[in-house]
C-alpha positions as CSV (number, residue, x, y, z in Angstrom):
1,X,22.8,-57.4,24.9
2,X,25.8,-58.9,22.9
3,X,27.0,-58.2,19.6
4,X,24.8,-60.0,16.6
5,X,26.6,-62.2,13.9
6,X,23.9,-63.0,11.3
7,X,21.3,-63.3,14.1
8,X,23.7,-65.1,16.5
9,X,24.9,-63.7,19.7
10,X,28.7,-63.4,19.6
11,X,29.2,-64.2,23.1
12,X,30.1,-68.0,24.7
13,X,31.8,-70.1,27.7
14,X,35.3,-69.8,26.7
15,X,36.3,-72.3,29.6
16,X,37.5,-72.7,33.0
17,X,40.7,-70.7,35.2
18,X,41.2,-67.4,33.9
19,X,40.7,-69.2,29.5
20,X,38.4,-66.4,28.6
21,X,40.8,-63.8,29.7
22,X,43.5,-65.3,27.9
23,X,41.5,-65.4,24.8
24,X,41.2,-61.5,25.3
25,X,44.2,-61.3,25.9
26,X,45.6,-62.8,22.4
27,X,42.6,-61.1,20.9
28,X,44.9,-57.6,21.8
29,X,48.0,-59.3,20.7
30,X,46.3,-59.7,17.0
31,X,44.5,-56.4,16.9
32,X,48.5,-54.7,17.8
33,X,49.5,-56.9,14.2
34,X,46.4,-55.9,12.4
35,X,47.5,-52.0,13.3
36,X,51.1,-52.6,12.6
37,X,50.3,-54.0,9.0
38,X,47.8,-51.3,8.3
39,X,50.3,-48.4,9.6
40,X,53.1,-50.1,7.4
41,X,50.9,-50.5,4.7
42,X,50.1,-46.5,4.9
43,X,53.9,-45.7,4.5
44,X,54.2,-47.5,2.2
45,X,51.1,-45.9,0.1
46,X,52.4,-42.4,1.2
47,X,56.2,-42.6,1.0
48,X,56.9,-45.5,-2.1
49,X,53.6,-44.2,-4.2
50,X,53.7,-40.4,-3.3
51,X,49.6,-40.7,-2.5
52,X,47.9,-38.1,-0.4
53,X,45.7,-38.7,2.4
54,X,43.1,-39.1,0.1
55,X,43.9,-41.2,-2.2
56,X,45.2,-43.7,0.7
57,X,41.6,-43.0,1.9
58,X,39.8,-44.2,-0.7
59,X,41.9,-47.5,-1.7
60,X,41.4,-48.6,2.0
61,X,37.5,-48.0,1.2
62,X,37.9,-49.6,-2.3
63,X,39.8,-52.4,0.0
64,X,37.3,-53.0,2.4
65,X,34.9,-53.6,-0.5
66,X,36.9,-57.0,-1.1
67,X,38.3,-59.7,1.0
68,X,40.0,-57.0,3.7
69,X,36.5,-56.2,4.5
70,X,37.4,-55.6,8.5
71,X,36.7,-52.8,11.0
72,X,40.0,-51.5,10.8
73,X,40.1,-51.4,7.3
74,X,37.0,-49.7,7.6
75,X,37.6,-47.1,9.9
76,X,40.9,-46.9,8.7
77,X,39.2,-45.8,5.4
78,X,37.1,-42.9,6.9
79,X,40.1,-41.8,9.8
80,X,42.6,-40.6,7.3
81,X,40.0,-38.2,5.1
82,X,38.7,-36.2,8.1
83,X,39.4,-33.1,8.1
84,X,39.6,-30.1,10.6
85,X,37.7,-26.7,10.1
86,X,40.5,-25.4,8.4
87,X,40.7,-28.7,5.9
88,X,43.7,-29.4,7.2
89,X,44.1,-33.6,7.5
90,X,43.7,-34.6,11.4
91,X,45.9,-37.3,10.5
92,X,49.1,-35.1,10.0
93,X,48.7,-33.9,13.3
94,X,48.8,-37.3,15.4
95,X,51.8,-37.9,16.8
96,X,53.3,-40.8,15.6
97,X,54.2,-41.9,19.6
98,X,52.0,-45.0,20.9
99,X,51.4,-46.4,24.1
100,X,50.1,-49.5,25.9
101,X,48.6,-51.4,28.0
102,X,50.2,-54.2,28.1
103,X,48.2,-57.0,26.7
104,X,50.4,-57.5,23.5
105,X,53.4,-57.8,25.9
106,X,51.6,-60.6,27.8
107,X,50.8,-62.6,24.9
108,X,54.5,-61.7,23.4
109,X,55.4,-62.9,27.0
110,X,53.1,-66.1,26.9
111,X,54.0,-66.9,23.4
112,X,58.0,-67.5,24.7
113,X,57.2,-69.3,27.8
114,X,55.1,-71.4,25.6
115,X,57.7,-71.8,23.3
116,X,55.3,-70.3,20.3
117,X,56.5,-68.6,17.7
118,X,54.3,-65.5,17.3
119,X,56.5,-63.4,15.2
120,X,54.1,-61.1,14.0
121,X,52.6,-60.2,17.1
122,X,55.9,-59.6,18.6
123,X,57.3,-57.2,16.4
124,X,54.0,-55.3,16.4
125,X,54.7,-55.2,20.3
126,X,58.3,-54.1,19.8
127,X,57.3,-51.5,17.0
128,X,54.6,-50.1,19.2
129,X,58.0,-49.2,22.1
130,X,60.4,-48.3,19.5
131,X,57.4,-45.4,18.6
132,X,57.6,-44.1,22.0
133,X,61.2,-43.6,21.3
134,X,60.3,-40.4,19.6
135,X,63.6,-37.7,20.6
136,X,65.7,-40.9,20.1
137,X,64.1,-41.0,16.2
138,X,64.4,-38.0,15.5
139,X,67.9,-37.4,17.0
140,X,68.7,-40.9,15.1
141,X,67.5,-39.5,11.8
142,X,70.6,-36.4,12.2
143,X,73.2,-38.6,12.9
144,X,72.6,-42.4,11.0
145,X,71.2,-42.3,6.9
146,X,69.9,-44.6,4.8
147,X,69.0,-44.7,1.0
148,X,67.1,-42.0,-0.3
149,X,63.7,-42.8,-1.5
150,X,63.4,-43.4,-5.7
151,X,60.4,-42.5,-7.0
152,X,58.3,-45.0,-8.3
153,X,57.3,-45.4,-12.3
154,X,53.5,-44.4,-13.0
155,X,53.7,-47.6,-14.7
156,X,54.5,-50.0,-12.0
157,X,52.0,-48.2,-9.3
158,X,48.8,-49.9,-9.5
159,X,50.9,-53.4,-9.2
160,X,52.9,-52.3,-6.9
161,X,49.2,-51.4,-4.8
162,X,47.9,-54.6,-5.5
163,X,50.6,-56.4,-4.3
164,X,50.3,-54.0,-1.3
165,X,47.1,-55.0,-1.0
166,X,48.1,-58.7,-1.1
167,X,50.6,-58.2,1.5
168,X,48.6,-56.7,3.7
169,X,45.8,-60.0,3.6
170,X,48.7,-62.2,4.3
171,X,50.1,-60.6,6.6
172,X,46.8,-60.7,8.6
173,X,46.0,-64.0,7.9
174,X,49.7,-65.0,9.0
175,X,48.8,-62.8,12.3
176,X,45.3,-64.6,13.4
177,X,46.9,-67.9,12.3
178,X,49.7,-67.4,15.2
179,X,47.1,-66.5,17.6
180,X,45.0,-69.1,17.1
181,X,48.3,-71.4,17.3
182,X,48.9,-69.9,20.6
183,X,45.8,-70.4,22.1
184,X,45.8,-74.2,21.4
185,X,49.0,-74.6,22.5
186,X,47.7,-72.4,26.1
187,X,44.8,-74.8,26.0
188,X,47.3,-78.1,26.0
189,X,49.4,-76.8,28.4
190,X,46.8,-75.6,31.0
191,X,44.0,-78.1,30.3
192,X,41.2,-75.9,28.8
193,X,39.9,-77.8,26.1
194,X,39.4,-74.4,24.1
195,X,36.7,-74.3,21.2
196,X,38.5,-72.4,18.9
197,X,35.4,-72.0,16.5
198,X,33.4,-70.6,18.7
199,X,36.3,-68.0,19.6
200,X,36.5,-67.1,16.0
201,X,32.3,-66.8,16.1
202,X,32.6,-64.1,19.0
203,X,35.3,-62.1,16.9
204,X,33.2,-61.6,14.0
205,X,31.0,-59.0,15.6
206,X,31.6,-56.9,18.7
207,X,35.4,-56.7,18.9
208,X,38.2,-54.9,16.9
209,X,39.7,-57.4,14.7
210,X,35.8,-58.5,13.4
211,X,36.9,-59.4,9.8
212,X,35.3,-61.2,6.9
213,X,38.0,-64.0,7.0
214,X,37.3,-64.9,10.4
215,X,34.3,-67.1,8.7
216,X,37.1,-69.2,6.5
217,X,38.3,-69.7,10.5
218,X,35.2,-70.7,12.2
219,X,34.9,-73.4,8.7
220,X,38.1,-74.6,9.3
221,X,38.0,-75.2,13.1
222,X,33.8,-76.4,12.8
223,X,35.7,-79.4,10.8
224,X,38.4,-80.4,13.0
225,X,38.9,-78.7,16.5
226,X,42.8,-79.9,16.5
227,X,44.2,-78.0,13.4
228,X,47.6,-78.6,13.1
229,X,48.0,-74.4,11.8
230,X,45.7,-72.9,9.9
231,X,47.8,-71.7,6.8
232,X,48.1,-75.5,6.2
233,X,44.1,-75.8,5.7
234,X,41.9,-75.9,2.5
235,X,40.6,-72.5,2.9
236,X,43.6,-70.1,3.6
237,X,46.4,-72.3,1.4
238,X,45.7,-71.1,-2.2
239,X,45.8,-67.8,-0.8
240,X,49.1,-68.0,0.8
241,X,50.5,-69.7,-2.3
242,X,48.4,-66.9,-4.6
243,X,49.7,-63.8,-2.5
244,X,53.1,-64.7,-1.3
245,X,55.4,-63.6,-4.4
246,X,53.7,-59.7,-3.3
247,X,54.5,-60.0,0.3
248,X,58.2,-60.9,-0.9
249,X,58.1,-58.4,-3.6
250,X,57.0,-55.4,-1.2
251,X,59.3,-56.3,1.5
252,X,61.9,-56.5,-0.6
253,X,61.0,-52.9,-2.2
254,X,60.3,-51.2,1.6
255,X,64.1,-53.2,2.6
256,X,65.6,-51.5,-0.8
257,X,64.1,-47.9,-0.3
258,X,64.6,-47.8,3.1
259,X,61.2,-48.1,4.9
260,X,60.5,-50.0,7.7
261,X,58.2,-52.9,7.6
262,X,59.1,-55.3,11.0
Protein backbone atom coordinates (compact mmCIF):
# COMPACT_ATOMS: atom_id res chain seq x y z
CA UNK A 1 0.00 0.00 0.00
CA UNK A 2 2.84 2.55 0.80
CA UNK A 3 5.10 4.32 -1.42
CA UNK A 4 8.20 1.99 -2.78
CA UNK A 5 11.86 3.30 -2.39
CA UNK A 6 13.97 0.84 -4.43
CA UNK A 7 11.79 -1.99 -3.21
CA UNK A 8 11.43 -0.62 0.27
CA UNK A 9 8.29 0.47 1.78
CA UNK A 10 8.61 4.15 2.77
CA UNK A 11 6.53 3.92 5.68
CA UNK A 12 7.90 3.33 9.67
CA UNK A 13 7.18 3.88 13.61
CA UNK A 14 8.16 7.33 13.96
CA UNK A 15 7.63 7.07 17.83
CA UNK A 16 5.47 7.63 20.69
CA UNK A 17 2.94 11.00 21.75
CA UNK A 18 1.87 12.75 18.78
CA UNK A 19 6.37 12.25 17.10
CA UNK A 20 4.93 11.11 13.81
CA UNK A 21 2.76 14.07 13.51
CA UNK A 22 5.39 16.35 14.31
CA UNK A 23 7.58 14.84 11.72
CA UNK A 24 4.66 15.74 9.22
CA UNK A 25 4.47 18.57 10.46
CA UNK A 26 8.26 19.78 9.73
CA UNK A 27 7.88 17.83 6.60
CA UNK A 28 5.31 21.00 5.52
CA UNK A 29 7.59 23.41 7.04
CA UNK A 30 10.47 22.19 4.37
CA UNK A 31 8.15 21.64 1.37
CA UNK A 32 6.92 25.81 2.17
CA UNK A 33 11.10 26.51 1.69
CA UNK A 34 11.46 24.14 -1.19
CA UNK A 35 8.43 26.30 -2.97
CA UNK A 36 9.81 29.57 -1.78
CA UNK A 37 13.35 28.80 -3.38
CA UNK A 38 11.80 27.44 -6.53
CA UNK A 39 9.32 30.65 -6.91
CA UNK A 40 12.37 32.93 -6.17
CA UNK A 41 14.45 31.10 -8.32
CA UNK A 42 11.57 31.66 -11.26
CA UNK A 43 11.86 35.46 -10.83
CA UNK A 44 14.87 35.42 -10.94
CA UNK A 45 15.02 33.33 -14.47
CA UNK A 46 12.08 35.61 -15.71
CA UNK A 47 12.87 39.10 -14.46
CA UNK A 48 17.13 39.20 -14.15
CA UNK A 49 17.52 36.85 -17.54
CA UNK A 50 14.39 38.01 -19.53
CA UNK A 51 13.47 34.02 -20.24
CA UNK A 52 9.99 32.98 -21.19
CA UNK A 53 7.97 30.43 -19.70
CA UNK A 54 9.61 28.18 -21.79
CA UNK A 55 12.81 28.46 -21.59
CA UNK A 56 12.34 28.51 -17.53
CA UNK A 57 10.60 25.18 -18.40
CA UNK A 58 13.15 23.41 -19.88
CA UNK A 59 16.21 24.44 -17.51
CA UNK A 60 14.06 23.19 -14.53
CA UNK A 61 13.87 19.85 -16.76
CA UNK A 62 17.53 20.13 -17.77
CA UNK A 63 17.84 20.68 -13.68
CA UNK A 64 16.09 17.82 -12.66
CA UNK A 65 18.29 15.71 -14.85
CA UNK A 66 21.18 16.53 -12.21
CA UNK A 67 21.58 16.66 -8.54
CA UNK A 68 17.98 18.86 -8.12
CA UNK A 69 16.36 15.75 -9.32
CA UNK A 70 13.14 16.30 -6.81
CA UNK A 71 9.37 16.24 -7.44
CA UNK A 72 9.08 19.76 -7.43
CA UNK A 73 11.65 20.31 -9.64
CA UNK A 74 9.93 18.01 -11.66
CA UNK A 75 6.62 19.14 -11.77
CA UNK A 76 7.84 22.43 -11.63
CA UNK A 77 9.47 21.60 -15.06
CA UNK A 78 6.16 20.44 -16.73
CA UNK A 79 3.64 23.24 -14.68
CA UNK A 80 5.05 26.26 -16.32
CA UNK A 81 4.91 24.93 -20.20
CA UNK A 82 1.16 24.01 -20.17
CA UNK A 83 -0.75 25.70 -22.08
CA UNK A 84 -4.52 26.59 -22.47
CA UNK A 85 -6.52 25.97 -25.76
CA UNK A 86 -5.71 29.20 -26.86
CA UNK A 87 -1.73 28.60 -26.15
CA UNK A 88 -1.83 31.04 -23.80
CA UNK A 89 0.66 29.94 -20.55
CA UNK A 90 -1.72 28.80 -17.54
CA UNK A 91 0.98 30.08 -15.42
CA UNK A 92 0.32 33.81 -16.28
CA UNK A 93 -3.01 33.43 -15.12
CA UNK A 94 -2.39 32.11 -11.33
CA UNK A 95 -2.70 34.62 -9.04
CA UNK A 96 0.27 35.24 -7.34
CA UNK A 97 -1.95 35.15 -3.64
CA UNK A 98 -1.18 31.90 -1.45
CA UNK A 99 -2.83 30.50 1.35
CA UNK A 100 -2.40 27.98 4.29
CA UNK A 101 -2.98 25.77 6.41
CA UNK A 102 -1.04 26.31 8.96
CA UNK A 103 1.57 23.68 9.37
CA UNK A 104 4.61 25.97 8.32
CA UNK A 105 3.33 28.33 11.08
CA UNK A 106 3.46 25.52 13.64
CA UNK A 107 6.83 24.46 12.97
CA UNK A 108 7.87 28.38 12.61
CA UNK A 109 6.02 28.36 16.05
CA UNK A 110 7.89 25.17 17.36
CA UNK A 111 11.18 26.20 15.98
CA UNK A 112 11.05 29.55 18.55
CA UNK A 113 9.79 27.82 21.51
CA UNK A 114 12.51 25.41 20.92
CA UNK A 115 14.86 28.07 20.55
CA UNK A 116 15.81 26.64 16.82
CA UNK A 117 16.82 28.71 14.34
CA UNK A 118 14.91 27.67 11.28
CA UNK A 119 15.48 30.71 9.17
CA UNK A 120 14.58 29.39 5.94
CA UNK A 121 11.47 27.85 6.87
CA UNK A 122 10.35 31.01 8.57
CA UNK A 123 10.69 33.36 5.86
CA UNK A 124 9.01 30.88 3.50
CA UNK A 125 6.09 31.11 6.10
CA UNK A 126 6.21 34.97 6.25
CA UNK A 127 6.54 35.19 2.28
CA UNK A 128 3.60 32.85 1.87
CA UNK A 129 1.31 35.95 4.25
CA UNK A 130 2.98 38.84 2.77
CA UNK A 131 1.43 37.10 -0.90
CA UNK A 132 -1.89 37.30 0.49
CA UNK A 133 -1.28 40.95 0.93
CA UNK A 134 -2.19 41.40 -2.70
CA UNK A 135 -4.22 45.21 -2.80
CA UNK A 136 -1.53 46.18 -0.27
CA UNK A 137 1.29 45.10 -3.20
CA UNK A 138 -0.02 46.46 -5.65
CA UNK A 139 -1.18 49.79 -3.93
CA UNK A 140 2.69 49.61 -2.46
CA UNK A 141 4.09 49.42 -5.95
CA UNK A 142 2.22 53.27 -6.77
CA UNK A 143 3.38 54.84 -3.94
CA UNK A 144 7.19 53.25 -2.77
CA UNK A 145 10.08 52.51 -5.86
CA UNK A 146 12.95 50.83 -6.12
CA UNK A 147 15.81 50.35 -8.74
CA UNK A 148 14.82 49.66 -12.11
CA UNK A 149 15.82 46.40 -13.36
CA UNK A 150 19.39 46.44 -15.77
CA UNK A 151 19.37 44.04 -18.20
CA UNK A 152 21.74 41.43 -18.04
CA UNK A 153 24.88 40.86 -20.62
CA UNK A 154 24.28 37.76 -23.05
CA UNK A 155 27.60 37.03 -21.84
CA UNK A 156 27.18 36.66 -18.24
CA UNK A 157 23.70 34.59 -18.53
CA UNK A 158 24.53 31.08 -18.52
CA UNK A 159 26.77 31.88 -15.25
CA UNK A 160 24.65 33.77 -13.95
CA UNK A 161 21.96 30.33 -14.39
CA UNK A 162 24.42 28.22 -13.01
CA UNK A 163 24.98 30.01 -10.13
CA UNK A 164 21.11 30.06 -9.97
CA UNK A 165 21.11 26.71 -10.16
CA UNK A 166 23.74 26.47 -7.30
CA UNK A 167 21.72 28.69 -5.15
CA UNK A 168 18.85 26.98 -5.52
CA UNK A 169 20.72 23.33 -4.20
CA UNK A 170 22.00 25.18 -1.23
CA UNK A 171 19.40 26.71 -0.44
CA UNK A 172 17.53 23.37 -0.17
CA UNK A 173 20.06 21.59 1.44
CA UNK A 174 20.32 24.62 4.05
CA UNK A 175 16.24 24.05 4.34
CA UNK A 176 16.16 20.06 5.17
CA UNK A 177 19.32 20.63 7.18
CA UNK A 178 17.13 23.03 9.69
CA UNK A 179 14.39 20.58 9.75
CA UNK A 180 16.15 17.81 10.52
CA UNK A 181 17.94 20.11 13.37
CA UNK A 182 14.48 20.82 14.60
CA UNK A 183 13.34 17.50 14.89
CA UNK A 184 16.30 16.40 17.12
CA UNK A 185 16.17 19.09 19.12
CA UNK A 186 11.83 18.18 19.46
CA UNK A 187 13.01 14.62 20.08
CA UNK A 188 15.55 15.94 23.20
CA UNK A 189 13.15 18.00 24.54
CA UNK A 190 10.05 15.64 24.57
CA UNK A 191 11.81 12.24 24.86
CA UNK A 192 11.19 10.61 21.50
CA UNK A 193 14.30 9.08 20.66
CA UNK A 194 13.56 9.97 16.83
CA UNK A 195 15.42 7.87 14.00
CA UNK A 196 16.11 10.42 11.76
CA UNK A 197 17.33 8.02 8.92
CA UNK A 198 14.53 6.32 8.73
CA UNK A 199 12.55 9.74 8.45
CA UNK A 200 14.67 10.68 5.58
CA UNK A 201 13.91 6.88 4.09
CA UNK A 202 10.04 7.63 4.14
CA UNK A 203 10.64 11.17 2.31
CA UNK A 204 12.22 9.65 -0.57
CA UNK A 205 9.14 8.25 -2.12
CA UNK A 206 5.51 9.20 -1.38
CA UNK A 207 5.75 12.76 -0.12
CA UNK A 208 6.37 16.21 -1.74
CA UNK A 209 9.89 17.10 -0.85
CA UNK A 210 11.05 13.22 -2.29
CA UNK A 211 14.55 14.37 -3.56
CA UNK A 212 17.62 12.70 -4.66
CA UNK A 213 19.73 14.26 -1.82
CA UNK A 214 17.67 12.90 0.75
CA UNK A 215 19.96 9.55 0.25
CA UNK A 216 23.31 11.73 1.22
CA UNK A 217 20.72 12.24 4.53
CA UNK A 218 19.68 8.77 5.20
CA UNK A 219 24.06 8.03 4.74
CA UNK A 220 24.73 10.55 7.08
CA UNK A 221 22.24 9.77 9.89
CA UNK A 222 22.73 5.45 9.12
CA UNK A 223 26.39 6.49 10.55
CA UNK A 224 25.69 8.45 13.53
CA UNK A 225 22.09 9.06 14.79
CA UNK A 226 23.29 12.28 16.92
CA UNK A 227 24.59 14.65 14.06
CA UNK A 228 25.66 17.65 15.42
CA UNK A 229 23.98 19.59 11.82
CA UNK A 230 24.18 18.12 8.72
CA UNK A 231 26.03 20.89 6.67
CA UNK A 232 28.91 19.95 8.96
CA UNK A 233 29.03 16.23 7.54
CA UNK A 234 31.22 14.54 4.86
CA UNK A 235 28.65 14.41 2.33
CA UNK A 236 26.90 17.92 2.07
CA UNK A 237 30.28 20.07 3.14
CA UNK A 238 32.22 20.30 -0.23
CA UNK A 239 29.04 21.26 -1.57
CA UNK A 240 28.35 24.05 0.68
CA UNK A 241 31.99 25.17 0.32
CA UNK A 242 31.62 24.48 -3.77
CA UNK A 243 28.24 26.47 -4.10
CA UNK A 244 28.38 29.13 -1.65
CA UNK A 245 30.27 32.04 -3.59
CA UNK A 246 26.79 31.65 -6.20
CA UNK A 247 24.30 31.88 -3.37
CA UNK A 248 26.25 35.17 -2.27
CA UNK A 249 26.66 36.26 -5.81
CA UNK A 250 22.81 35.88 -6.71
CA UNK A 251 21.59 37.38 -3.60
CA UNK A 252 23.63 40.08 -3.95
CA UNK A 253 22.45 40.56 -7.75
CA UNK A 254 18.43 40.02 -6.77
CA UNK A 255 19.44 42.80 -3.51
CA UNK A 256 21.05 45.22 -6.32
CA UNK A 257 18.23 44.87 -8.95
CA UNK A 258 15.61 45.00 -6.72
CA UNK A 259 14.08 41.50 -6.52
CA UNK A 260 13.01 39.84 -3.64
CA UNK A 261 14.66 36.71 -2.46
CA UNK A 262 13.75 36.33 1.68
Amino acid sequence: ISAQYQNESCVKYIGPNGSGHYVKMVHNGIEYSDMQLISESYMLLKCLLGMDNSEISNTFKEWNKGELRSYLIEITGNILCKQDVKGKFIVDYILDSASSKGTGAWTAISALELCMPTSVITESVFSRYLSSFKANRMLASTILSGPKISPIKDTQKEKLIEDIRKALYLGKIIAYAQGFALMKKASEYYHWSLNFSNIAKIFRAGCIIRADFLNYIVSEYSTNNDLLDLLFTVSLKDIINLYQNSLRSVIVTATNQGISIP
